[in-house]
TORMIRO-472159 format. One record per residue: x, y, z of N, C-alpha, C in turn; residue in three letters. Coordinates in pm, whole numbers, padded with zeros to 5 digits. Example, Ala and Ser with C-alpha at 12.3 -4.5 7.8 and 13.67 -1.06 7.14 Angstrom:
! residues 2
  neast nnorth    nup caeast canorth   caup  ceast cnorth    cup type
  01319 -00569  00780  01230  -00450  00780  01320 -00330  00780  ala
  01285 -00225  00708  01367  -00106  00714  01290  00003  00787  ser
END
This chain:
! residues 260
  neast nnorth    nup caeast canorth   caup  ceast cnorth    cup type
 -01914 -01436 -01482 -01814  -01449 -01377 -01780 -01310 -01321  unk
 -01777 -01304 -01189 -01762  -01151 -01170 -01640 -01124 -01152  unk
 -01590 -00996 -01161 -01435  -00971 -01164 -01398 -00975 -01038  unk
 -01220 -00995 -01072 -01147  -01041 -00971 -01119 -00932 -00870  unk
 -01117 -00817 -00942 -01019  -00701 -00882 -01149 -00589 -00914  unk
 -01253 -00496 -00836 -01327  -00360 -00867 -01242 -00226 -00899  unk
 -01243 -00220 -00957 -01153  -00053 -00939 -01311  00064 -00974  unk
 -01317  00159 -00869 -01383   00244 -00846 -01370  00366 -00834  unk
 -01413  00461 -00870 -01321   00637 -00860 -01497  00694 -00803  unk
 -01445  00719 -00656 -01546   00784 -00555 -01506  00954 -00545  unk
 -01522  01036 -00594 -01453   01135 -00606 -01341  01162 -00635  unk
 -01209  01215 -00540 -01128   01233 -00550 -00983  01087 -00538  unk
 -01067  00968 -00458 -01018   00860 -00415 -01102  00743 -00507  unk
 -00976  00647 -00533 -00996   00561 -00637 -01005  00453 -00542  unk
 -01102  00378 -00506 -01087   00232 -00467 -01046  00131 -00561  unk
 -00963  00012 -00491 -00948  -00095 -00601 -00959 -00180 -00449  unk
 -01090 -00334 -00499 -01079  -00418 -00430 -01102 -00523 -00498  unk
 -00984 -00614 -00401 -01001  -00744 -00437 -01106 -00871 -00377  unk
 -01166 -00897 -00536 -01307  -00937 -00492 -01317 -01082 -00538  unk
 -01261 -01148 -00461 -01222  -01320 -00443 -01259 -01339 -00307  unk
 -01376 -01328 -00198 -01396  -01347 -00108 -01371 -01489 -00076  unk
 -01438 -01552 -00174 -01481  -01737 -00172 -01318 -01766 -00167  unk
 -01245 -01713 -00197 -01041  -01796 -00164 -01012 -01705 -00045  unk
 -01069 -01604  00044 -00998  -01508  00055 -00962 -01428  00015  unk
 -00958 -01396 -00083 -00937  -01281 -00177 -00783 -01276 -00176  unk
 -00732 -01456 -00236 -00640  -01461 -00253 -00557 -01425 -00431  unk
 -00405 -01361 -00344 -00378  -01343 -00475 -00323 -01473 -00632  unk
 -00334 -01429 -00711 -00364  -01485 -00841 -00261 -01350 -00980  unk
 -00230 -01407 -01104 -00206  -01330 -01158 -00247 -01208 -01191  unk
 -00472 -01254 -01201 -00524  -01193 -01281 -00554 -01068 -01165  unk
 -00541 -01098 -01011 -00569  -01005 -00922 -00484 -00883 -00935  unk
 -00349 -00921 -00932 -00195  -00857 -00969 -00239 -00785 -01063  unk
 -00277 -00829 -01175 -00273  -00723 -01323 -00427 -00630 -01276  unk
 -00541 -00649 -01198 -00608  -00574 -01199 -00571 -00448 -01057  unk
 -00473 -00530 -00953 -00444  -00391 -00922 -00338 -00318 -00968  unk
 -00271 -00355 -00998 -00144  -00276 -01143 -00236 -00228 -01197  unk
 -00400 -00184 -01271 -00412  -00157 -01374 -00489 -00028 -01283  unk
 -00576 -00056 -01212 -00589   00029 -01095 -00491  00114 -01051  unk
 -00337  00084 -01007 -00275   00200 -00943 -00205  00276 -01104  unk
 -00233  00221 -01194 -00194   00300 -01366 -00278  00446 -01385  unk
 -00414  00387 -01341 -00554   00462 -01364 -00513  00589 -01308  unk
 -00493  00554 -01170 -00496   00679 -01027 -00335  00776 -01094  unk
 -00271  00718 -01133 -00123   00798 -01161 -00131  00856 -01291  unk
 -00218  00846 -01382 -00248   00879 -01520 -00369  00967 -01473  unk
 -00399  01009 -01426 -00523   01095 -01352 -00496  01184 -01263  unk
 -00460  01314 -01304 -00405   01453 -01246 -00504  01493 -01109  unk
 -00646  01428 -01130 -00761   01440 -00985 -00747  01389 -00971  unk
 -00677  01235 -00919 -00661   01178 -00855 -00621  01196 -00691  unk
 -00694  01177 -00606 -00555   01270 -00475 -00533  01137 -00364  unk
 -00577  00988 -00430 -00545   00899 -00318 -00607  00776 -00377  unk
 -00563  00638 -00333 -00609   00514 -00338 -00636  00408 -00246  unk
 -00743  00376 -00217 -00800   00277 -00135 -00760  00107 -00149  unk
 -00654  00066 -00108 -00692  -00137 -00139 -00680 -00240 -00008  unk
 -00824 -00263 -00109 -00920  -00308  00063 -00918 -00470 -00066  unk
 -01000 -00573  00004 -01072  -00692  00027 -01217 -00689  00048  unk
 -01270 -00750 -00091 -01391  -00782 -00055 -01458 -00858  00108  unk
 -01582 -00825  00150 -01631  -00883  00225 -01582 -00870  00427  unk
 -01555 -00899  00481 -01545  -00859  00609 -01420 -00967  00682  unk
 -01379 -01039  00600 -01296  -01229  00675 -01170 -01206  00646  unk
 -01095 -01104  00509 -00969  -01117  00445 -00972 -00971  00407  unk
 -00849 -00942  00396 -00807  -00852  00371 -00770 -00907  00214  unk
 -00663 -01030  00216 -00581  -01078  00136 -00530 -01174  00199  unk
 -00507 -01343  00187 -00462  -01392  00247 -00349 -01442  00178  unk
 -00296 -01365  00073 -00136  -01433  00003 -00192 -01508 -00108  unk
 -00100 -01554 -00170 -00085  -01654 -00295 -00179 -01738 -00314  unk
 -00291 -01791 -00374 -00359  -01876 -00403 -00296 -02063 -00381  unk
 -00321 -02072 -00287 -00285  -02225 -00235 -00365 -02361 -00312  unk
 -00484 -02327 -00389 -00510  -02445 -00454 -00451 -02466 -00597  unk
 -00476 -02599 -00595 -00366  -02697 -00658 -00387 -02673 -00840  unk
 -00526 -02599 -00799 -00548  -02582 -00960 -00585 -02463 -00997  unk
 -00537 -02355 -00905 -00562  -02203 -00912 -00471 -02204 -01059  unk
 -00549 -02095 -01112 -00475  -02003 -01231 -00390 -01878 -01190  unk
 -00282 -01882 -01275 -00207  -01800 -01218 -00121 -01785 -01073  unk
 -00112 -01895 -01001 -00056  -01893 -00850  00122 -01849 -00904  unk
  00153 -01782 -00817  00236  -01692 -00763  00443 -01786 -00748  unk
  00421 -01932 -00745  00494  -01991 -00702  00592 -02036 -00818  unk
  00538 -02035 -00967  00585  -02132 -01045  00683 -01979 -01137  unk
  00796 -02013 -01202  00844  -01894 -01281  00850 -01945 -01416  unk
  00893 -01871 -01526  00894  -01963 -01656  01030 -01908 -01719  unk
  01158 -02010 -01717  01269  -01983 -01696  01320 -01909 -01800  unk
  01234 -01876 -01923  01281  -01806 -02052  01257 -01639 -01958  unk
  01149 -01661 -01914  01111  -01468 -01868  01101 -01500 -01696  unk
  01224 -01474 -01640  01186  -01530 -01511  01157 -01370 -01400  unk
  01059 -01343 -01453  01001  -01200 -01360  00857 -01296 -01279  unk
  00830 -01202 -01185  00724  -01242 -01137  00629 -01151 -01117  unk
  00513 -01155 -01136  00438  -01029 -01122  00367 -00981 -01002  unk
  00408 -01088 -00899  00428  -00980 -00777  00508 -00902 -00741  unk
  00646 -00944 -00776  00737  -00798 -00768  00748 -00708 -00873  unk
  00681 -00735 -00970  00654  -00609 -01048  00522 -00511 -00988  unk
  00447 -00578 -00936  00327  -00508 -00901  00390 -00457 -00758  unk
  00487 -00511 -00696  00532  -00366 -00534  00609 -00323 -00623  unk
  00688 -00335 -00743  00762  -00248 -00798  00694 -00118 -00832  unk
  00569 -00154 -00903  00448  -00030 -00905  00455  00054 -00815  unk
  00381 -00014 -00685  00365   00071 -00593  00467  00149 -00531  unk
  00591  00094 -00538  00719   00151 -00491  00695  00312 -00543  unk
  00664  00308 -00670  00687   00415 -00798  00526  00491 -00791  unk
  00452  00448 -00727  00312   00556 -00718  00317  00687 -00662  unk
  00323  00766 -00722  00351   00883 -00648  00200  00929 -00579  unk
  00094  00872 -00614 -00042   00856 -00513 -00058  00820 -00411  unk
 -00127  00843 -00283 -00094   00849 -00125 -00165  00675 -00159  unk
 -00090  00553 -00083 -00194   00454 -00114 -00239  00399 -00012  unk
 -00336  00372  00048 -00369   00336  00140 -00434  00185  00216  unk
 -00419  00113  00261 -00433  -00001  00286 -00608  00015  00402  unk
 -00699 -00046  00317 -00820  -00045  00446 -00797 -00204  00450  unk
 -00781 -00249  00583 -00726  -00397  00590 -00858 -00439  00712  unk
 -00954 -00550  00605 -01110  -00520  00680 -01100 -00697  00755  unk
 -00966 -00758  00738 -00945  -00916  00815 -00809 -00934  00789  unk
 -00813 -01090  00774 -00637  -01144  00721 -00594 -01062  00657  unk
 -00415 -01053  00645 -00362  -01020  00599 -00266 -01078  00619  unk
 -00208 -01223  00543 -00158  -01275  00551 -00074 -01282  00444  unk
  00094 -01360  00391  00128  -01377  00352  00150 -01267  00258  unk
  00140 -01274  00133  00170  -01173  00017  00072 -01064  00078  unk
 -00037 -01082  00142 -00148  -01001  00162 -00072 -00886  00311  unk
  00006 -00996  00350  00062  -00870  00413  00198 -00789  00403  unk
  00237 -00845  00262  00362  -00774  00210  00273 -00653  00124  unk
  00141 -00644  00067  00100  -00549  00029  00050 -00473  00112  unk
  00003 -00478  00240 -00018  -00371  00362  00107 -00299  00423  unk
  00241 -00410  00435  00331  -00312  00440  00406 -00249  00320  unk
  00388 -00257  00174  00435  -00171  00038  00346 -00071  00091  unk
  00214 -00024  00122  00082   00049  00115  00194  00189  00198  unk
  00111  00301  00193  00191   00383  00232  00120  00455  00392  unk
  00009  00366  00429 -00074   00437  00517 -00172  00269  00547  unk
 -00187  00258  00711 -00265   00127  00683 -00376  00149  00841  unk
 -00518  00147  00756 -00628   00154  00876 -00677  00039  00879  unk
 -00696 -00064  01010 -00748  -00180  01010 -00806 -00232  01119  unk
 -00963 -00282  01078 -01038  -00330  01184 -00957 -00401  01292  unk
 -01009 -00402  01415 -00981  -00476  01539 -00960 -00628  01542  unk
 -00997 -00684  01428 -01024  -00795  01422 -00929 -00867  01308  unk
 -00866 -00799  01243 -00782  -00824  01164 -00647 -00944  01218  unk
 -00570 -01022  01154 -00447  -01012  01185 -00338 -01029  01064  unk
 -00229 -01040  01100 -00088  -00975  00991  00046 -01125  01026  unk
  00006 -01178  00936  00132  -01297  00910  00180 -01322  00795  unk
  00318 -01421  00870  00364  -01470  00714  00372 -01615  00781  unk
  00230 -01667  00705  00288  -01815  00762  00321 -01876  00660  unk
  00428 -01881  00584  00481  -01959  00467  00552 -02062  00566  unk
  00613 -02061  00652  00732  -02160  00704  00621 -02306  00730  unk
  00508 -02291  00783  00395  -02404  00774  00387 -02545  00660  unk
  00408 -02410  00534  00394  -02502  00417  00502 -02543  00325  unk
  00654 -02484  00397  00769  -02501  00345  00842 -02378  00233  unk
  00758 -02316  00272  00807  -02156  00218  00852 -02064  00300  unk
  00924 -01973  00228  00933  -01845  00312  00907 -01734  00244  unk
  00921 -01588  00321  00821  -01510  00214  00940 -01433  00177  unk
  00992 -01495  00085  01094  -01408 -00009  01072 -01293 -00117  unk
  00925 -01252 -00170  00905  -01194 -00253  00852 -01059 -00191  unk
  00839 -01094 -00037  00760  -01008 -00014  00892 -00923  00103  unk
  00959 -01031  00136  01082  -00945  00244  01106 -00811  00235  unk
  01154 -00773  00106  01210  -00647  00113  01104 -00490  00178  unk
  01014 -00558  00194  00884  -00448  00219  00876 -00469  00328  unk
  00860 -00594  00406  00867  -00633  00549  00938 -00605  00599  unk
  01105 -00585  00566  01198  -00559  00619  01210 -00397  00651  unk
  01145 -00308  00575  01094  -00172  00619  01016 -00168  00694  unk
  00949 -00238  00750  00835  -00151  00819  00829 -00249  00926  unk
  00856 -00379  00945  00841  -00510  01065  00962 -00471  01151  unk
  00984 -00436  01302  01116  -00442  01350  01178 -00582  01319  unk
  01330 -00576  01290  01364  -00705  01259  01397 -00853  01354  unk
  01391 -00883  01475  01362  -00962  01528  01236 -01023  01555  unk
  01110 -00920  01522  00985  -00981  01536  00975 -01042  01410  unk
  00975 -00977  01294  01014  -01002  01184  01029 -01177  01143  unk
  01164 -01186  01214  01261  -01293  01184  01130 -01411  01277  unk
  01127 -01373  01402  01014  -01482  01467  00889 -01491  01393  unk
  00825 -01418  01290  00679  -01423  01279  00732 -01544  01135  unk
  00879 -01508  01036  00874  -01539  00942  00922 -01714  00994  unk
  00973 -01746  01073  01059  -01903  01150  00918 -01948  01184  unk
  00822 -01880  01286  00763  -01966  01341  00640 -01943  01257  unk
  00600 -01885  01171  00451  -01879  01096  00363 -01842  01161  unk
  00372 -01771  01312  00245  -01749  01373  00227 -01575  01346  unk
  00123 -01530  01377  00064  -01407  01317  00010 -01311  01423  unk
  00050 -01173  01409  00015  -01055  01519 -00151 -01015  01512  unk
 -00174 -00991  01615 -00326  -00946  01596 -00307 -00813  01583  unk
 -00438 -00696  01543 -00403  -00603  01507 -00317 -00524  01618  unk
 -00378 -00560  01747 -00341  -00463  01835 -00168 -00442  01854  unk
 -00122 -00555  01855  00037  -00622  01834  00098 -00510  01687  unk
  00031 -00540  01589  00032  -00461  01487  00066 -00308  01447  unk
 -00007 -00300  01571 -00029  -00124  01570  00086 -00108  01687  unk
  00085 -00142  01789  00229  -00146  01899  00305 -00131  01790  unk
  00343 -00212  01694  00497  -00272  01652  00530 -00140  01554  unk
  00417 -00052  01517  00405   00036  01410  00399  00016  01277  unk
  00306 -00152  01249  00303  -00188  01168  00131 -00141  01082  unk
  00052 -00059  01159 -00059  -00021  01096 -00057  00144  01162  unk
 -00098  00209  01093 -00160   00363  01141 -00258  00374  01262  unk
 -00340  00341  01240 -00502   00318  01329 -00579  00168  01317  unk
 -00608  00109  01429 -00706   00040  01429 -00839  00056  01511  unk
 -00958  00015  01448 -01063   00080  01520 -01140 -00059  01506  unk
 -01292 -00043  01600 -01365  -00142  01560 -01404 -00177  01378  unk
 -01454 -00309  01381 -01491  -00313  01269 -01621 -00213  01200  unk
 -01696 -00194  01237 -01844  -00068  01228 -01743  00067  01217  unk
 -01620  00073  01260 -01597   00250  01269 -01518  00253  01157  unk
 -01491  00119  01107 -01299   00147  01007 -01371  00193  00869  unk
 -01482  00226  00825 -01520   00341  00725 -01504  00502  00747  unk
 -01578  00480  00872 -01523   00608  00911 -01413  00689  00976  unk
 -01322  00584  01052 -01184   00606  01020 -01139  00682  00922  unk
 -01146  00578  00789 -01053   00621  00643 -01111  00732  00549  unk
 -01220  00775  00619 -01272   00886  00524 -01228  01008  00625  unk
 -01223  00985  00712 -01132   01117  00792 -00989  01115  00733  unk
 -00924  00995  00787 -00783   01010  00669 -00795  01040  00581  unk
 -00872  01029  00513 -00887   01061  00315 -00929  01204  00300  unk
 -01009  01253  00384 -01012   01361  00431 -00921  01485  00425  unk
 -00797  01443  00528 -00706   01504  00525 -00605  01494  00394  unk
 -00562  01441  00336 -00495   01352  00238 -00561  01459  00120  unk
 -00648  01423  00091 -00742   01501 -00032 -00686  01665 -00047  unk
 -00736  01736  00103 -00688   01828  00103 -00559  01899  00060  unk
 -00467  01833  00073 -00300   01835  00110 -00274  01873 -00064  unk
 -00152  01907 -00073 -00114   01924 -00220 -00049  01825 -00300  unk
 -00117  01758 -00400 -00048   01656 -00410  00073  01632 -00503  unk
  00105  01760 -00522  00253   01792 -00615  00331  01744 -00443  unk
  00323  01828 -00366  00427   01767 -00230  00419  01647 -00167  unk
  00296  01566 -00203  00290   01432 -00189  00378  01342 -00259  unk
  00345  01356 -00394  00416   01335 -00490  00569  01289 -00486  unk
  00635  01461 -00483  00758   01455 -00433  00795  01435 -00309  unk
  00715  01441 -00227  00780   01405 -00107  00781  01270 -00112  unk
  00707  01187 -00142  00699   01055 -00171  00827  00962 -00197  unk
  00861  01047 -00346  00976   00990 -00473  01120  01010 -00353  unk
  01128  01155 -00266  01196   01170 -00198  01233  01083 -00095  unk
  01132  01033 -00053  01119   00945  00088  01207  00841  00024  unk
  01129  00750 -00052  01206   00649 -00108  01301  00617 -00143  unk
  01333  00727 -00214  01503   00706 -00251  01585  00769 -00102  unk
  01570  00857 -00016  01651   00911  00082  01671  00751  00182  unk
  01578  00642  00179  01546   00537  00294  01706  00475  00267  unk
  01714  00500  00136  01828   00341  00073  01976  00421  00079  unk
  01959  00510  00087  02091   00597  00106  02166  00634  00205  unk
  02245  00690  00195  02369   00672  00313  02310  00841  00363  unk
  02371  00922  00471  02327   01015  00552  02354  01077  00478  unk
  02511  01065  00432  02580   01222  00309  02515  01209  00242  unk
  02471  01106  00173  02390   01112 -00035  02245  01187  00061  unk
  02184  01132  00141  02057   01200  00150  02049  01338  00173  unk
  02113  01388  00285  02137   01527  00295  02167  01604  00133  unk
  02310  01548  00039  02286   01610 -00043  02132  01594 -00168  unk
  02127  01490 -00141  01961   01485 -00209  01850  01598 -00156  unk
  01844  01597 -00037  01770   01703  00041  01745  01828  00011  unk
  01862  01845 -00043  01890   02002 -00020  01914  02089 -00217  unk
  01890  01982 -00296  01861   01985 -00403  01707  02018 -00422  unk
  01608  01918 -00329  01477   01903 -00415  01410  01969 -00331  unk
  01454  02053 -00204  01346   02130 -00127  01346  02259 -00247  unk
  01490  02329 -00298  01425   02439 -00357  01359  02424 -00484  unk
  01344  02270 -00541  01297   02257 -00663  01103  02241 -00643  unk
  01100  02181 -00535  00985   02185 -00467  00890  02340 -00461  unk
  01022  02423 -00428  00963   02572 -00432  00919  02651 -00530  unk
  00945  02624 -00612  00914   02605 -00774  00804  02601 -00840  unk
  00722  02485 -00800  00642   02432 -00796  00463  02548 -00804  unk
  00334  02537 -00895  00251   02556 -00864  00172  02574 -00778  unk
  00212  02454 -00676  00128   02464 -00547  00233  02477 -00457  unk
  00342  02484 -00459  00415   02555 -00343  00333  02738 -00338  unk
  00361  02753 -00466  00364   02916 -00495  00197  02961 -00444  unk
  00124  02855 -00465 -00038   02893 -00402 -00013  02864 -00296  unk
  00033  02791 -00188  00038   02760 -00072  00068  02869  00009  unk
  00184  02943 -00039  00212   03068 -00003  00158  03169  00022  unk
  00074  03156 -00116 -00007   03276 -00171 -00136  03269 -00064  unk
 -00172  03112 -00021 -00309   03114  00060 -00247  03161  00154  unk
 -00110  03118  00204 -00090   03141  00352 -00092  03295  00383  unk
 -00056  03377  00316 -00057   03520  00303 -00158  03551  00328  unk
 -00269  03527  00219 -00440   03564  00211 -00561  03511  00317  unk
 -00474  03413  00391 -00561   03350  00500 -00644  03329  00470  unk
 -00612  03224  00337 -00740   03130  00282 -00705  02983  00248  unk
 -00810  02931  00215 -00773   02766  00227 -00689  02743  00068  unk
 -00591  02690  00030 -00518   02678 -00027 -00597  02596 -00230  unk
 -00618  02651 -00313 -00597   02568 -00398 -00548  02520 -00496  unk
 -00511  02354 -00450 -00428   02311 -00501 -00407  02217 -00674  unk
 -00346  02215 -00755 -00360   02160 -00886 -00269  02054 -00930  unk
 -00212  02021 -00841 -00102   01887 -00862 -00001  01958 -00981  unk
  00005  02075 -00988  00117   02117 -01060  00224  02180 -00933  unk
END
């Protein structure tokens, strides 16, 4: 049986794809625990400088929760002694990755599939793609995935895509500032290796923290952030690769960096 989830380390960038083409490359428990185990890998790995999560095959990105009746592991049922779910533990992950993560979104992205393009921290996606939540169809709504949508979807489109179940094409997508770049399908490799590109380069101690920073400054009030701000820029300075950054910028050389 071949696995659900690939996790791959291409140099400096770790791919993890989900490789359920035949459902869509819908999600399932065992998908969840293999990309949780994937974004563990990349954060326990000091070379690490970025992560790829794509969808097998060319049709799905991810099309959400496993809808058949006799899927293992579907997403819907809780078990009232341990009532966690391991999709919000797995955006809880990603919340907490201090690794750049990146969404290559190569079709659908629907449902949960597109609450993980908007958790992703960067999203390149073929022309051909599109981005819904059609739970309201089947008498759902996408509650597990809101809080991520609600960052990054303006909230009246939002509210219409989640009422009426119908779905943005990429181009809509990218207007709304819900993807980075979309390109044809033939170019979106080479798209993300130019992003990855840049990304690689960068220092990823300031990724890092700038990251942990971002996140917590979003949920905070103007005063708490400012004083947050102004704490972790000079702690930032501190830092290994601040102090080489410097040091290149002086020497008018390309910077290198050690995630310290």
């Amino acid at each position: 049986m071949a696995e659900t989830v690939l996790v791959e380390r291409h140099d400096a960038v770790l791919w993890i794809t989900i490789n359920r083409p035949e459902r869509r490359n819908a999600i399932n428990e065992a998908v969840a625990a293999g990309i949780a185990a994937g974004i563990r890998q990349a954060m326990a790995d000091r070379d690490c400088r970025a992560i790829v999560l794509t969808g097998a095959g060319d049709k799905a990105f991810c099309a959400g929760g496993d809808l058949n009746p006799s899927a293992d592991g579907a997403p819907f049922t809780v078990d009232p002694a341990n009532p966690r779910n391991y999709i919000v533990d797995l955006l809880q992950l990603i919340e907490t990755c201090g690794v750049p993560l990146i969404a290559r979104v190569n079709g659908h992205a629907l449902a949960g599939g597109f609450g993980l393009v908007c958790a992703c921290d960067l999203v390149v996606a073929a022309d051909h793609a599109t981005f819904g939540t059609p739970e309201s169809k089947i008498g759902l709504f996408p509650m597990m995935i809101m809080p991520h949508l609600m960052r990054i979807v303006p909230p009246r489109r939002l509210l219409e895509m989640c009422i009426t179940g119908e779905s943005l094409s990429a181009a809509e997508a990218l207007a709304h500032g819900i993807v980075n770049y979309v390109v044809p399908a033939d170019a979106l490799d080479d798209k993300l290796s130019w992003l990855l590109e840049l990304i690689v380069t960068r220092s990823p101690t300031a990724i890092r923290l700038g990251k942990q920073g971002f996140q917590a400054m979003r949920d905070m009030a103007l005063r708490e952030a400012l004083e947050y701000a102004q704490l972790m820029l000079p702690m930032m300075a501190r830092t290994e690769d601040c102090r080489e950054g410097f040091q290149a910028f002086r020497d008018k050389r390309a910077p290198r960096f050690t995630g310290r």
